[in-house]
VOBA-1610 file (N, C-alpha, C; in pm, whole numbers, padded with zeros to 5 digits, always signed):
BEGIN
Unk+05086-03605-07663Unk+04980-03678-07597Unk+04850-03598-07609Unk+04710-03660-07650Unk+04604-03596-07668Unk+04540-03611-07555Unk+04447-03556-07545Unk+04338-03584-07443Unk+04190-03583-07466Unk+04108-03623-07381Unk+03975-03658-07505Unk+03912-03544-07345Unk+03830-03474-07418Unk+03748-03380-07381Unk+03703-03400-07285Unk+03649-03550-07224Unk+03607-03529-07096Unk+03648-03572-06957Unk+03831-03591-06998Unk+03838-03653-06919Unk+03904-03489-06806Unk+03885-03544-06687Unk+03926-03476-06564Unk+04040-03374-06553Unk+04088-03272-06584Unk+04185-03220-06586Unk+04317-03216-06477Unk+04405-03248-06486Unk+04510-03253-06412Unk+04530-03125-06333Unk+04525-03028-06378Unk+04530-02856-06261Unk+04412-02888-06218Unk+04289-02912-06253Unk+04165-02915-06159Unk+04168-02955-06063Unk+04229-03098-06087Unk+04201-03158-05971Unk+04230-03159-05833Unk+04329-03065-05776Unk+04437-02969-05647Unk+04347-02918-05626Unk+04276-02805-05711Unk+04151-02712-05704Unk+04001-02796-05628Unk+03958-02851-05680Unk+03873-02973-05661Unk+03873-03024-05517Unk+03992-03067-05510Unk+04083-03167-05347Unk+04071-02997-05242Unk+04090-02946-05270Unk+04121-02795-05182Unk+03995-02732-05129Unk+03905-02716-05266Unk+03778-02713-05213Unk+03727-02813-05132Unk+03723-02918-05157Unk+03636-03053-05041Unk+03717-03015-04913Unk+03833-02998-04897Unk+03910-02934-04750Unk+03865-02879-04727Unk+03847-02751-04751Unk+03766-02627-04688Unk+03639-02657-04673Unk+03591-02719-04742Unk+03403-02743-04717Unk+03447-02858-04553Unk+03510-02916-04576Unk+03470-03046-04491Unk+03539-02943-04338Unk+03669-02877-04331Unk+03724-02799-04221Unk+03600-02712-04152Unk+03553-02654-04314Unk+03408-02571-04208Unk+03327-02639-04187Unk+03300-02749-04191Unk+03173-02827-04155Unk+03208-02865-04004Unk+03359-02892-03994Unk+03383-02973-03883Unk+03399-02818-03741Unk+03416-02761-03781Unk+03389-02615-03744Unk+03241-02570-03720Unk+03166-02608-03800Unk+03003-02531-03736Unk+02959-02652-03712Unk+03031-02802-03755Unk+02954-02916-03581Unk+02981-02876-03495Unk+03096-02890-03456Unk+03137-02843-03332Unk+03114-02707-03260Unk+03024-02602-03320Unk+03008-02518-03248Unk+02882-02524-03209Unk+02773-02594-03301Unk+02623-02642-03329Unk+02616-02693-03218Unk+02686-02791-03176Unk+02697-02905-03056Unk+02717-02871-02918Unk+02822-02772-02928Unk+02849-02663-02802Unk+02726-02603-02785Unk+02650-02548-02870Unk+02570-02442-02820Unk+02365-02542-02798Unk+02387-02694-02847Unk+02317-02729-02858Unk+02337-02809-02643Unk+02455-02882-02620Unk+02462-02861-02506Unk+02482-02774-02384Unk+02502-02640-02453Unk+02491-02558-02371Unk+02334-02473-02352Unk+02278-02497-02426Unk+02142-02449-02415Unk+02015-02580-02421Unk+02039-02671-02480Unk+01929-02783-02418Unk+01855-02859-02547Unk+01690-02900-02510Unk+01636-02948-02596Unk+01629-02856-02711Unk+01525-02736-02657Unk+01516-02665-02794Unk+01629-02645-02883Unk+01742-02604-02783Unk+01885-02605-02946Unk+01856-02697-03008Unk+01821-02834-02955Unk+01889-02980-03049Unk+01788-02960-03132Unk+01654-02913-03104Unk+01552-02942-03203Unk+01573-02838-03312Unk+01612-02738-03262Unk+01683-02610-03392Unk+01783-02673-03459Unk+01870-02735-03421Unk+01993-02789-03482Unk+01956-02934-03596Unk+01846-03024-03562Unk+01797-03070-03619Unk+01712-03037-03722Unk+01638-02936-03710Unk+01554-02882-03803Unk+01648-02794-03955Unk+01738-02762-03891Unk+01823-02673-03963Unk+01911-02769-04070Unk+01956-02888-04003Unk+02037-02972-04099Unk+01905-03029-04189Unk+01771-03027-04153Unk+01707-03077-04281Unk+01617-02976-04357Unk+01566-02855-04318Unk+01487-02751-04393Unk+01563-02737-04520Unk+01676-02723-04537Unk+01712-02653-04654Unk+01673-02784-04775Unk+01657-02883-04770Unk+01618-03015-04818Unk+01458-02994-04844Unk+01431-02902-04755Unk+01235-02915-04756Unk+01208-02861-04876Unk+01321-02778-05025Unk+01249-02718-05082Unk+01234-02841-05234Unk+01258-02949-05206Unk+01202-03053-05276Unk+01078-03074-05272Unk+01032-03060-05186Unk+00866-03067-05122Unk+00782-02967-05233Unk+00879-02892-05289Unk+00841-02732-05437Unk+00782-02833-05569Unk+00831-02971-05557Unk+00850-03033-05649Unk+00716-03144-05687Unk+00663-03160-05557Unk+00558-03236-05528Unk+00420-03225-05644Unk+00422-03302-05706Unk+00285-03305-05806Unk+00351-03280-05913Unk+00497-03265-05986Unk+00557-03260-06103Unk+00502-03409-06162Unk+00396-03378-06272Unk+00370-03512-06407Unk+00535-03491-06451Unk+00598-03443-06505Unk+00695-03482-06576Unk+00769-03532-06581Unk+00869-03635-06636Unk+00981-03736-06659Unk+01088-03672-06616Unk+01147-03670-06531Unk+01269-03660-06438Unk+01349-03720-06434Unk+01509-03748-06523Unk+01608-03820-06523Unk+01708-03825-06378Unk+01774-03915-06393Unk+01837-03935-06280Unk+01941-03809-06212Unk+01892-03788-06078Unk+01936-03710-06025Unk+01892-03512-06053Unk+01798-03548-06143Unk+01748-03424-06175Unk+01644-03366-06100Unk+01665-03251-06036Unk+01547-03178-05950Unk+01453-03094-06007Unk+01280-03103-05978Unk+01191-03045-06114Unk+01240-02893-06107Unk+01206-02865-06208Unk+01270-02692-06269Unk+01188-02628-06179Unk+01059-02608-06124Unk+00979-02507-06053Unk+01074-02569-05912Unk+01120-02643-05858Unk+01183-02642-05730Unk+01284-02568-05735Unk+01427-02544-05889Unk+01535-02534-05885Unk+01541-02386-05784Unk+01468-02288-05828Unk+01484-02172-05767Unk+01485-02126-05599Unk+01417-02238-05552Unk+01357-02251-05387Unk+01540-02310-05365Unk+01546-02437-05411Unk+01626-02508-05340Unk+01754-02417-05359Unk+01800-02359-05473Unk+01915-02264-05501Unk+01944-02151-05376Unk+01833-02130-05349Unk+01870-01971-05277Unk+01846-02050-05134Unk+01813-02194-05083Unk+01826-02209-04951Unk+01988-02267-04951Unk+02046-02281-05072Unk+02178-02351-05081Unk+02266-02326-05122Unk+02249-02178-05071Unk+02371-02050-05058Unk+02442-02063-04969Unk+02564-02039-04896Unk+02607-02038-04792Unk+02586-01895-04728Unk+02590-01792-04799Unk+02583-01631-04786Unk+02461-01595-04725Unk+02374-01687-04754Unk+02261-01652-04678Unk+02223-01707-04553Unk+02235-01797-04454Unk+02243-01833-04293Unk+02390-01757-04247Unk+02485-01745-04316Unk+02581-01651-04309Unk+02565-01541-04203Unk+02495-01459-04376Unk+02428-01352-04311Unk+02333-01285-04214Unk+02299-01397-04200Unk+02161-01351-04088Unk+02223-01392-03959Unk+02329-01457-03930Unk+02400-01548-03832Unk+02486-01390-03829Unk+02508-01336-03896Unk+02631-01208-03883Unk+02544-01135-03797Unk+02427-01062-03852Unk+02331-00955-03811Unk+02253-01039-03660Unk+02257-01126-03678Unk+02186-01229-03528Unk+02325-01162-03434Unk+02443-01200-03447Unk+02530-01171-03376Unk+02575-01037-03321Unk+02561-00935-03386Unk+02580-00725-03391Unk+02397-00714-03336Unk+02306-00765-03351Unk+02178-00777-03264Unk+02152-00765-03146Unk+02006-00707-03132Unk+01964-00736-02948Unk+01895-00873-02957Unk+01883-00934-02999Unk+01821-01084-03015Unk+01897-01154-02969Unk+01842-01248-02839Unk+01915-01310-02779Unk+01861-01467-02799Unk+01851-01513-02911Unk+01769-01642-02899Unk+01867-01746-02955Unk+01895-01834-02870Unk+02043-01927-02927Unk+01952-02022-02972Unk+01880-02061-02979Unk+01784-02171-03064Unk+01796-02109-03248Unk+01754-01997-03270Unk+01755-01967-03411Unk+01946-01951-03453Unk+02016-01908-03315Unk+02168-01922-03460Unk+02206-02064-03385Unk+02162-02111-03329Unk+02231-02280-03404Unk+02170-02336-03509Unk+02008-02287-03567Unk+01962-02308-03687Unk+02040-02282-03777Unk+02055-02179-03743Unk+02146-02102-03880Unk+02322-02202-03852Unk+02391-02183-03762Unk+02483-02300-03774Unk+02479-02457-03839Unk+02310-02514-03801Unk+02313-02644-03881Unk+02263-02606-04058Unk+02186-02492-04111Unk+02184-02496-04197Unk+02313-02448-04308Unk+02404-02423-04257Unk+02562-02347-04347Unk+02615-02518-04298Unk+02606-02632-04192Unk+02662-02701-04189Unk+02558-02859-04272Unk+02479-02853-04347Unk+02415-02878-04447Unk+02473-02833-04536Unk+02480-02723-04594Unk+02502-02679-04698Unk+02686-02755-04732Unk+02732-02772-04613Unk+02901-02763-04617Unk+02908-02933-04692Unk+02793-03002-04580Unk+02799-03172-04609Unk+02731-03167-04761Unk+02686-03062-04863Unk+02641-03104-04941Unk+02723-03085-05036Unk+02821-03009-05042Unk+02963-02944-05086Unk+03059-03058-05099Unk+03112-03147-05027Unk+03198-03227-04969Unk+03136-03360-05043Unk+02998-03382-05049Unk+02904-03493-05149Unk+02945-03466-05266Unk+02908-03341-05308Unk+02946-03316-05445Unk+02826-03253-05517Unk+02743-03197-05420Unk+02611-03144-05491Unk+02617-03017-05425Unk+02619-02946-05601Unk+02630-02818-05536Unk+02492-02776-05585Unk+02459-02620-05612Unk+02385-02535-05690Unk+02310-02602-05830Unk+02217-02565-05823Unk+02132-02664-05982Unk+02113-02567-06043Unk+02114-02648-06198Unk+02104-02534-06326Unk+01977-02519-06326Unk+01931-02437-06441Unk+01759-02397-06422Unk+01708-02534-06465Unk+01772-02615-06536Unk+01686-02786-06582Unk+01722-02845-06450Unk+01729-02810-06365Unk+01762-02927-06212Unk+01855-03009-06196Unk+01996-03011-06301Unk+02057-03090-06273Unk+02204-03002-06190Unk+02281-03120-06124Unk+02406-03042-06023Unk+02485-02977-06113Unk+02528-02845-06099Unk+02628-02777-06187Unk+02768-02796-06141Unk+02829-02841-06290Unk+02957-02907-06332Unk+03080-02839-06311
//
């Protein structure tokens, strides 16, 4: 039996299914803690928690005034670099680690950091990950 090059690989696809688990388990994991700490501390959490599920999205805004022809689903190349490094997980991570071993006591900035790793998780679980340097989702 042959197979034609593009179709879907059979071992991938466990791999594939396993990852969307884990993205979607931690997502359902930093809602639920986002939410705790957004009713346990008030308006300002919600407005941190809100802001956080959409900033990492703001670095499209990099893109604004691109003349050039943009195929479907492609993000302009001067944005790719902004939007890449806000759509790390390692990075609200990290600052959520060092927020935590800290004298900073401000629960408004780590539920930011909770809604932005729980962005990043819902964008995982979509299917959009990291962009190549031409702006399109890497395969």
């Amino acid at each position: 039996m042959t197979s034609t090059p593009n179709a879907p690989s059979t071992s991938r696809r466990p791999a594939a299914i396993a990852r969307r688990v884990a993205w979607a388990s931690w997502a359902a994991f930093l809602l639920a803690f986002a939410l705790f700490e957004a009713v346990k501390y008030g308006t300002g959490v919600w407005l941190a928690l809100i802001g956080g599920l959409i900033a990492p999205d703001l670095t499209f805004l990099a893109a604004v005034g691109v003349k050039e022809k943009l195929r479907r689903g492609q993000l302009a190349p001067r944005a790719v670099p902004y939007y890449n490094a806000l759509h790390r997980t390692w990075v609200p991570l990290a600052i959520a680690l060092v927020y935590s071993v800290g004298i900073v006591d401000w629960p408004a900035l780590f539920t930011f950091l909770l809604a932005w790793m729980l962005h990043i998780a819902v964008d995982r679980i979509a299917g959009y990950g990291l962009r190549t340097k031409e702006g399109f989702v890497r395969g």
